[in-house]
VMD Tcl script that draws the C-alpha trace (Angstrom):
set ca {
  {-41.92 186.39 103.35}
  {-40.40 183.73 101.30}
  {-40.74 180.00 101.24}
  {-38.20 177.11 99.91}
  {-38.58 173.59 97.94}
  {-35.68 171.53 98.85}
  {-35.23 168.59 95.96}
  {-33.79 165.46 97.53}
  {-31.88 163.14 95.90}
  {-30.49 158.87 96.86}
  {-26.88 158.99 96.26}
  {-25.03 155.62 97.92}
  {-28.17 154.69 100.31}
  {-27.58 158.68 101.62}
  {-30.23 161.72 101.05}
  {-28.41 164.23 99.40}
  {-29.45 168.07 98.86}
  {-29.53 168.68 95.06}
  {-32.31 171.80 94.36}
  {-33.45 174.56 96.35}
  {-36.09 177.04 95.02}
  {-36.78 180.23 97.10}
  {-40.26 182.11 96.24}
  {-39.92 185.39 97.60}
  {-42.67 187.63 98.12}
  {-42.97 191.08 98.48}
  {-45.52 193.14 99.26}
  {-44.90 196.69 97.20}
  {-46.00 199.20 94.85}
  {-46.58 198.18 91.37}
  {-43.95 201.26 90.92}
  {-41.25 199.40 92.70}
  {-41.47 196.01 90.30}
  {-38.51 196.70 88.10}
  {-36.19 197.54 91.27}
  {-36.92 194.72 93.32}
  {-36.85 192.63 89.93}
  {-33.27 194.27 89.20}
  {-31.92 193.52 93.00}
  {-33.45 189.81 92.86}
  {-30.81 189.07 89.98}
  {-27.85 190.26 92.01}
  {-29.06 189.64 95.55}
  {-27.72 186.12 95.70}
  {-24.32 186.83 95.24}
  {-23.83 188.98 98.52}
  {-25.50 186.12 100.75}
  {-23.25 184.11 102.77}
  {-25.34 180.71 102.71}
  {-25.95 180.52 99.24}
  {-22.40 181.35 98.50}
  {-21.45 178.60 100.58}
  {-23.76 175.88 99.42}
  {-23.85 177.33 95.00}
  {-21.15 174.73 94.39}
  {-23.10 171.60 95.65}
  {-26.49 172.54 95.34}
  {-28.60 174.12 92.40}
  {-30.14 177.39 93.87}
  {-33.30 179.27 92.06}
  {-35.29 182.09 92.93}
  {-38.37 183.64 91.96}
  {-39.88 186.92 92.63}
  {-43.70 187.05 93.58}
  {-44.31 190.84 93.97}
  {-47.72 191.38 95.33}
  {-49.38 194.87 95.83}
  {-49.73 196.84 98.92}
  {-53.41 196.60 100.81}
  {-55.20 199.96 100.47}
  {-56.49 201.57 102.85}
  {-59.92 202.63 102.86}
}
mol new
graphics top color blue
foreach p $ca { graphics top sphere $p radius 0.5 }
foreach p [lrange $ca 0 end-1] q [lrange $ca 1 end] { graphics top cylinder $p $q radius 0.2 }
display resetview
């Protein structure tokens, strides 16, 4: 699941795009942390929107991992 925080912006009487941040979260094993932290710092690159929009708009992401529900 992720969510996104769009910053908007006034330029010439016109609402302009300036910031994105993307939370991601992902439900894993505390054992899988460092991977998906590893992939989340490359991921960006290979994705077609935010290689279209980098140039224009500031683009962050964060990485919420949170841990898989037991079963009982």
């Amino acid at each position: 699941m992720s969510e996104a925080v769009g910053e908007i912006e006034l330029e010439d009487n016109v609402l302009v795009i300036r910031r994105i941040h993307v939370r991601l979260k992902l439900k894993a094993e505390e054992s899988d942390r460092e991977t998906a932290t590893r992939v989340n710092g490359f991921f960006a690159e290979k994705c077609p929107v935010y290689r279209s929009l980098k140039a224009a708009i500031q683009i962050t992401t964060e990485l919420v991992v949170e841990p898989l529900a037991r079963s009982s």
